[in-house]
Phi, psi and omega in degrees: 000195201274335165319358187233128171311311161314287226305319170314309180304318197279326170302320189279342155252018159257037161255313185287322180304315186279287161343226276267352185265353182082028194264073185278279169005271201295317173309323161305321197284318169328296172296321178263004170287334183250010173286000173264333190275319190294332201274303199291326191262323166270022178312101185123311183306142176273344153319328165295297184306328125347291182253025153277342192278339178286330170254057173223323195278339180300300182308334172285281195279003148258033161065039121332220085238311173313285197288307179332299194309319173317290179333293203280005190274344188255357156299313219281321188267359147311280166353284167330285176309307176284322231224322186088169172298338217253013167307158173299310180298292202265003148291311183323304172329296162313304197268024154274307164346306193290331181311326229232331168275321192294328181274312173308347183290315222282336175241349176256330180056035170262144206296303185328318145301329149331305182308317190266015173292294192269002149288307147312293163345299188293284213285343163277353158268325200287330196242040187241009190256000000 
């Protein structure tokens, strides 16, 4: 059941399997169906940060925007903590962040989303050298 730490891990990679197949619906439903179980069985782990970040980039295309930003925001210091900056999960992160500003700028056009765009931008160059 969902309760066992695999059965989380295989939702989070059939999740990314459905996202590269354009099955985003499901891969969401997917996701957030095991989302209490994942922040309780992976708590701390850098595999949660992982798999808030797929559902955080699922919630950025269906124009969450608000709960995305929560989503990759409670990824980044798992990440950070397990992984360091300059790991790959957590640049995927950074540059779900930028996706998720540049698109909310792109329908709201409030500057500020622009600002963290291009703030994620800077800490995603900054930890790829």
């Amino acid at each position: 059941g969902l309760h066992h730490t695999e059965t989380i891990r295989s939702i989070n990679n059939l999740s990314a399997v459905l996202i590269d197949l354009g099955r985003t619906d499901e891969a969401g439903d997917l996701l957030r169906e095991g989302l209490a179980y994942a922040r309780e069985r992976l708590a701390g782990q850098w595999l949660l940060g992982a798999y808030l970040t797929k559902l955080g980039l699922v919630q950025i295309r269906e124009g969450a925007y608000e709960q995305a930003e929560k989503t990759l925001n409670e990824a980044i210091p798992v990440l950070v903590a397990q992984l360091g900056e300059r790991h790959a999960q957590t640049r995927k992160t950074y540059m779900a962040l930028i996706q998720l500003y540049t698109s909310w700028h792109a329908e709201s056009r409030i500057e500020a989303h622009q600002a963290l765009a291009e703030s994620w931008q800077a800490k995603y160059e900054e930890t790829g050298k």
